[in-house]
C-alpha angles and dihedrals in degrees: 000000000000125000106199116199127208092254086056087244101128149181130235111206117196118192134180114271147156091284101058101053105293106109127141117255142232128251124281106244118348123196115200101019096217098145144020117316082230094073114115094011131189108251116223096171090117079071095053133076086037110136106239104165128021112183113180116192137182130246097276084060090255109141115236107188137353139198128207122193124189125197135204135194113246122238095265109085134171135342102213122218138178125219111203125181115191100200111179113208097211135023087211094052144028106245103133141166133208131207127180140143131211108219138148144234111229103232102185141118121239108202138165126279115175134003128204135198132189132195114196097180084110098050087191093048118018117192115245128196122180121195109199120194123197131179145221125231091284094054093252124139116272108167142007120195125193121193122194134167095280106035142326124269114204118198104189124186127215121204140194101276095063088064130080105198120129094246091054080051089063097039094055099046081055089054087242098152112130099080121102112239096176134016117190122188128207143191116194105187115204082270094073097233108131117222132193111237096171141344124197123186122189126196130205139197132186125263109247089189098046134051129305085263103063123098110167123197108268105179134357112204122190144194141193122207102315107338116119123267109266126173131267107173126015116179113214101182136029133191129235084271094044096255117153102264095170110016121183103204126207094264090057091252116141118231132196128201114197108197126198115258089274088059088229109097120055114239092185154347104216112189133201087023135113135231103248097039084061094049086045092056096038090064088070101040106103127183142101107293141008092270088059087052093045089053096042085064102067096077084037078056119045102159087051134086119214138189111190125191132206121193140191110239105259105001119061142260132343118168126026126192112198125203086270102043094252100143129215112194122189125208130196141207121227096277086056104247130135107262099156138032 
């Protein structure tokens, strides 16, 4: 595929297809070959539509820069299956026939593996930079390593199964293991000495007011090089589907989310205002809805400033009020997707 640009520069996209190695298969095995081997065939189109080479030129047709992405299947593979059919001939006999196949679904994940990218801008000595991934046992990310001309930076993940705390024992007996309890950064010049660039930690806790499976944020602590972790967000107070409801930032503002009755849509994000002052001004707002309440605060509030949202059930939003009153409004068209703002 070709993207042309009004200055007739241009980009050339490559993806995987059927035509570079990535074709369905036949079944495994097939008695009574009555119909195509392909039926039932073994699906590989979670291989296909993936970018594999982006090559962006300039007018004159010279290429400027270039990116190369390579993929790799996961450790889980296949989940094998058999389709069998019984077909008597004749009520009154038993002449019979039997047809059936033994095939598979390919259950893995194909991910990315490297990323490269060219500059041709020095057409002697283009700058190259690589991104590597690699993943732990469940198939999440655990490092990412970036060379270019000059050192290595390695980004790694750790995730809930390297910690031993009793809430990432409950996590894990939940099968929560996708969130990220510690990101380390690292810079590795073309000396060899590592140096620690930044360091991040989040905590969780469980949510006494949702389901057994919800574990919220709780605090995020940083560093940078050698200073020591401090905090830069610490949620007081969740709600029953383990929203923020009373956040501390970094920069020791207070911060409010009002939530719709569900829980699930934010109302508004009201900053440099505690807990218990908002409660204390909710208890006079009056009006139709939750929107109507949230805007009514900010005469309550003075001192704070508030953004409120309005949606339109299931589709989006529809009205935001932002700290000094300014309003965005989104409209959609029947399929439900933005088409003016």
């Amino acid at each position: 595929m070709i993207e042309k640009r009004a200055d007739n520069s241009f980009i050339r996209y490559h993806y995987t297809n059927f035509d570079n190695g990535h074709m369905d298969e036949p079944a495994d095995a097939i008695i009574q070959e009555t119909h195509t081997p392909y039926e039932p065939y073994v699906s590989k189109a979670l291989e296909r539509g993936h970018l594999i080479l982006q090559e962006s030129y300039a007018a004159d047709g010279k290429k400027k820069k270039s990116r190369t992405i390579t993929y790799a299947k996961s450790s889980k593979s296949d989940v094998r299956l058999v389709k069998a059919v019984y077909t008597p001939v004749c009520p009154e006999t038993l002449i019979c026939y039997d047809e059936g196949a033994a095939y598979r679904i390919y259950m893995y994940h194909y991910r990315v593996l490297k990323e490269e990218e060219v500059y041709y801008d020095d057409v002697g000595s283009p700058f190259i930079t690589s991104t590597t991934y690699t993943y732990n046992k469940n198939d999440l990310l655990r490092s990412l390593t970036k060379t270019a001309n000059g050192g290595v930076k390695v980004v790694t993940y750790k995730r809930i199964d390297e910690f031993n705390e009793t809430v990432y024992s409950m996590m894990k007996a939940q099968h929560v293991l996708s969130p990220v309890v510690e990101t380390e950064e690292t810079f590795i010049p073309d000396n060899g000495q590592a140096k620690l660039i930044k360091q991040v930690r989040f905590d969780y806790v469980p949510c006494s007011l949702a389901s057994a499976s919800c574990f919220p944020l709780s605090t995020i602590k940083e560093k940078t090089g050698s200073a020591p972790l401090r905090e830069v967000y610490t949620c007081h107070e969740h709600n029953m589907k383990g929203n923020p409801v009373y956040v501390t930032q970094h920069d020791g503002l207070d911060v409010v989310y009002m939530w719709n009755g569900s829980d699930r849509y934010l109302i508004a994000k009201i900053t440099n205002v505690t807990l218990s002052d908002f409660r204390e001004a909710l208890l006079t707002a009056v009006g139709a809805n939750e929107f109507i309440w949230a805007n009514q605060l900010r005469a309550k509030l003075p001192s704070a400033h508030i953004t409120t949202y309005q949606y339109k059930p299931g589709v989006g939003v529809v009205t935001v009020i932002e700290p000094n009153e300014n309003e965005k409004r989104f409209e959609y068209n029947s399929r439900g997707n933005l088409q003016l703002k």
